[in-house]
N, C-alpha and C positions, 0 to 999 in steps of 0.2 A: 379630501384631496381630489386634485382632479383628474377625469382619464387621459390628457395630456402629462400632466406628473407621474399616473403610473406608470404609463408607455413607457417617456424616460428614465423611468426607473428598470422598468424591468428591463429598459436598453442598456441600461448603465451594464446590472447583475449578467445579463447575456455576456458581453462584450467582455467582462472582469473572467469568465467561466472559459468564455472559448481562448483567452489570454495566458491561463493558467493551463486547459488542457492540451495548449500549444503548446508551450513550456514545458510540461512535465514530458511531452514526445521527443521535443527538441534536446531536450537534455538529457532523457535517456537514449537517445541516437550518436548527441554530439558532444555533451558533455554543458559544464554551465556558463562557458567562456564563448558563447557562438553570441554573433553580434545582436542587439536587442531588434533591429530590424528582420532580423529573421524569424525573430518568434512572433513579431507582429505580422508580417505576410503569412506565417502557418496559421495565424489565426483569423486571418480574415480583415483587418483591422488596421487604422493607421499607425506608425508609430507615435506620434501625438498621442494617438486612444490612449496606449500602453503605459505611456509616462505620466497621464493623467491619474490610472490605475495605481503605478508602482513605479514611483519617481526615480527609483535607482535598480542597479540590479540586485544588491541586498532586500531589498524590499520583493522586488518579484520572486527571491529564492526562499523567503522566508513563506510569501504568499502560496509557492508551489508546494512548501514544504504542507503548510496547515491543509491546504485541500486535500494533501497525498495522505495525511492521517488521520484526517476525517475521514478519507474511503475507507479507511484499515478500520476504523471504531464502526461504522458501520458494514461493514463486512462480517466484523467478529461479532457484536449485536445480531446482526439478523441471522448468521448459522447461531450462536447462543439459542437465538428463541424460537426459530421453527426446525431445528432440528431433535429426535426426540431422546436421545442420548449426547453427551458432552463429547465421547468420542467421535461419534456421524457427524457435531459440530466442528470440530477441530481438524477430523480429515476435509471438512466444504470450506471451510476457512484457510487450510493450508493449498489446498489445490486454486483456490481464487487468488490468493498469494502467487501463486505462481503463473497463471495463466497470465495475471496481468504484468506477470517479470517487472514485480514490485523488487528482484536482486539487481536488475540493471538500472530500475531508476535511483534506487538509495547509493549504488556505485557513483553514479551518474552525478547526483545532489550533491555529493560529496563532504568530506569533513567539517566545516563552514556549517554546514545545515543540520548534520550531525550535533554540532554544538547546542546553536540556538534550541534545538530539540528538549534541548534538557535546561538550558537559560533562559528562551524567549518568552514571557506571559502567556501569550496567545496561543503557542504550543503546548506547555506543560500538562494542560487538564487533557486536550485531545492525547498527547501520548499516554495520558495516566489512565486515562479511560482502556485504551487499548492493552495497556500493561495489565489491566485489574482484568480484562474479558477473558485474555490468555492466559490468568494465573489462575481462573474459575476452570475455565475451562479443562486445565491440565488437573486439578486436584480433582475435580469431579469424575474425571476419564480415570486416574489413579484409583480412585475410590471406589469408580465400579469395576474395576481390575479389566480395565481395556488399553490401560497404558503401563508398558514398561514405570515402576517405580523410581527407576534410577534418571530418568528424563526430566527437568524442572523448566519452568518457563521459561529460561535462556536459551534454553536446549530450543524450546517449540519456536521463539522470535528467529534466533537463527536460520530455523529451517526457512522460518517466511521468506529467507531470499537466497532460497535455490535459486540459481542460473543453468538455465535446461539449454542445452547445446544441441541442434537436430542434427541427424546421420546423413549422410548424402540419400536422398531421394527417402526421406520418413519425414511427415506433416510437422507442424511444431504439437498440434495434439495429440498425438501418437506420442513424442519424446515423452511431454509433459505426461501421461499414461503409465509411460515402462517408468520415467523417474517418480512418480507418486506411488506405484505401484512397490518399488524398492523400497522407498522413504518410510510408507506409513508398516509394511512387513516389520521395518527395525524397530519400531515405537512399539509393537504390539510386545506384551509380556510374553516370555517363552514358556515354553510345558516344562515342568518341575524334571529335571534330568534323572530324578530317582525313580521316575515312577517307568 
């Protein structure tokens, strides 16, 4: 291949990335009904570019969806494998969860995307991936009696999209703090009340 074909290649992959991390902004700001020229100026980009991309807005929503849980599988993969308990995994993967206010973008995506999640080809393995890291994750933390027993991996998905509210004049990392800080206290097993 040549390096004029790569170029355009890796122009194409640039232009497809910054499309999509427009979008996933744009539509946790404004919801998935903002006109497709607005996602193409937040990304730097013609509208042309965009339709070339992702000819419809189905397509761009489905598009936003697989890259949004791709980060999630690798999010839960990399706490999985460099952290050196399942529970240190699950509290660095629940706090990334939230930092990145993965609750406002899945609001945001809405039902529609929620579907294809569980019908579309292209999605099913990336979510199943993600299902299987969080369902490790929780048995393992159960196992070494770091996690409440009574919590199962619906419980931990759910959490993933806290919406952290800031207080007047406290940072959003401070909220995201006092609310992790509550979240994973309730996950932890209690001290046996007899003793």
């Amino acid at each position: 291949m040549s390096p004029t074909a790569d170029r355009l290649r890796a122009d194409a992959r640039s232009n497809r990335d910054q499309i999509v991390n427009a979008a996933l902004a744009v539509f946790r700001e404004r919801g998935t009904e903002v006109p497709m020229k607005e996602i193409a100026d937040r990304a730097g980009v013609g509208v042309g570019t965009l339709y070339r991309r992702f000819p419809d807005r189905d397509a761009l929503l489905v598009g936003t969806a697989q890259a949004h849980l791709e980060r999630l599988s690798d999010l839960a993969a990399t706490a999985w494998r460099e952290e050196r308990t399942a529970w240190r995994g699950m509290r660095r993967f629940l706090r990334e969860c939230v930092e990145m206010q993965l609750g406002a973008q899945s609001s945001a995506i809405g039902p529609a995307v929620h579907r294809a999640m569980h019908a579309d080809p292209r999605l099913i393995d990336v979510r199943a991936a993600v299902v299987d890291l969080v369902t490790r994750m929780t048995a393992r933390a159960q196992a070494d009696g770091d996690l409440r027993p009574d919590i199962g991996p619906d419980d931990i998905s759910l959490l993933m999209t806290v919406q952290v509210y800031t207080r007047e004049g406290e940072s959003y990392p401070d909220a995201v703090d006092r609310v992790m800080t509550i979240m994973l206290d309730g996950l932890r097993p209690q001290p046996d009340s007899a003793n």
